[in-house]
N, C-alpha and C positions, 0 to 999 in steps of 0.2 A: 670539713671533709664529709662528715654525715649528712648534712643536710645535702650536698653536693651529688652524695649516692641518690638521696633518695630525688632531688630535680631529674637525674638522667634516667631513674626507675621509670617515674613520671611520666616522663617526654617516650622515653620507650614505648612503654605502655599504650600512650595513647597514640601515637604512631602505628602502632601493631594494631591496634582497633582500626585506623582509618583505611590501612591499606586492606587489612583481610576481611576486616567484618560489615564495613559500612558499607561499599558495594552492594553486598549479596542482603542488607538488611531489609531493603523493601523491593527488590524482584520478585516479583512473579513465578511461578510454576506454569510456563507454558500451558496455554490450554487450546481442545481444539476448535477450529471456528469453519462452517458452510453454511450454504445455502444459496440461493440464486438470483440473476441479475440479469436487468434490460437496458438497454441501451439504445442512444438516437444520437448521429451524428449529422451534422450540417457542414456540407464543405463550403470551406473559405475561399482557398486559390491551388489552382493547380498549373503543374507544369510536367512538360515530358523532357528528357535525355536518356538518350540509351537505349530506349524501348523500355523504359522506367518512369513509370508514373507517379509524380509527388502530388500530395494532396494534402493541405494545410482542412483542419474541420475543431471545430467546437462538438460539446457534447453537451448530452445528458442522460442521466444513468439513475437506475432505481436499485438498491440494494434491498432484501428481507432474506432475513435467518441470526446469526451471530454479528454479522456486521446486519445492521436495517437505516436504511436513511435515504440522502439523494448527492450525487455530486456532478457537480459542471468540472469542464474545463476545455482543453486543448488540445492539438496532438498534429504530429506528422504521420499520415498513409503513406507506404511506398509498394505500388503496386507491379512486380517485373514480369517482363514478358509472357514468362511461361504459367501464367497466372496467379505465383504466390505472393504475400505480399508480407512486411514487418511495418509494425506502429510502434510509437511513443507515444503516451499520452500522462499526463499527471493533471489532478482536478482538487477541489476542494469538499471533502465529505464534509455534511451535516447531515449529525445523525446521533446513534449508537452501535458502540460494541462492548459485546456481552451484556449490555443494559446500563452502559456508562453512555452520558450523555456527550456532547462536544464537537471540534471539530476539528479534522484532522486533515494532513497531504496521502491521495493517494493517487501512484504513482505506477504504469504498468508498461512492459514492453510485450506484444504480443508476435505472432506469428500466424499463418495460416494459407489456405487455397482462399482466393477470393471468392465471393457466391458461395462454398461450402460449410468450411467449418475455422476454427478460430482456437487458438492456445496462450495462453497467457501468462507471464508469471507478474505479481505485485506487492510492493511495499505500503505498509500504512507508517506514517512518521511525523512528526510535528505535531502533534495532537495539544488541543488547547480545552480549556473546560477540563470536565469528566476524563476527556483522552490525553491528558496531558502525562507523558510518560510512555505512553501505551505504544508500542512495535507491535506490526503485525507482518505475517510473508506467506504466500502461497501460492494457486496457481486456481485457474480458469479455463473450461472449456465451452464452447458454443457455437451457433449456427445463426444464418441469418432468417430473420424473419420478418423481413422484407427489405427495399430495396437500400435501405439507411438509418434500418435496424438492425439486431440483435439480443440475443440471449442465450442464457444458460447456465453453468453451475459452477460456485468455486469453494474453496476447501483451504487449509493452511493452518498456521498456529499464532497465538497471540500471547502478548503476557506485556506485564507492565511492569514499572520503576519506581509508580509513583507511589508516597507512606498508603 
């Protein structure tokens, strides 16, 4: 019977560690992360419906500040009539943030007037190397500077999971 008390002491115990304390044992204390970024996009293929412009394009994009690196990837443009338009895009960073090295998925859905100006919001996740662990969330604003460029600044929080 005593030994009995003390297995379920035990098993308690260490139950009560895995749910409430291993969690929170290697998170992060959010920290915050800006600085600014340029980008080049190349379109792939396009098509109209609606008086809706779809525009398939690759990319590439220069990060420096908290996040500093480079990532490629993909994305749909959809440009509507009245000039505004929404993207998806998600790419492959190689780089760092905060001065961790690696490579991570980052991933954005933005908004905008076309030719003017541009908003963003994006996830950093999958992170391998240095960033393994590592979330990050924030948002970006910019303008073009020139005709399948852009730039500008972005802002957000990061923190990680990993020991």
């Amino acid at each position: 019977m005593r030994i009995r008390w003390k297995t379920t002491t035990l098993a308690f115990g260490v139950c009560w560690f895995l749910a409430v304390l291993a969690p929170n044992a290697y998170a992060s204390t959010p920290s915050p992360l800006n600085g600014t970024f340029s980008a080049t996009i190349a379109p792939v293929a396009s098509r109209s419906a609606d008086g809706n412009t779809f525009i398939s394009f690759t990319f590439n994009e220069i990060f420096t500040g908290t996040i500093s690196g480079t990532r490629v990837g993909e994305g749909t443009l959809v440009v509507h009539p009245d000039g505004t338009f929404n993207a998806r895009d998600a790419g492959l960073l190689t780089g760092t943030i905060g001065g961790a090295p690696g490579t991570a998925i980052l991933a954005g859905d933005v908004t905008g007037v076309f030719g003017f100006s541009l908003d963003a919001r994006f996830v950093v996740s999958d992170g391998a190397g240095g960033l393994a662990g590592v979330h990050a969330e924030g948002s970006a604003a910019g303008s073009p500077t020139g005709p399948l460029s852009f730039a500008g600044t972005y802002s957000g929080q990061v923190e990680s999971s990993a020991p």
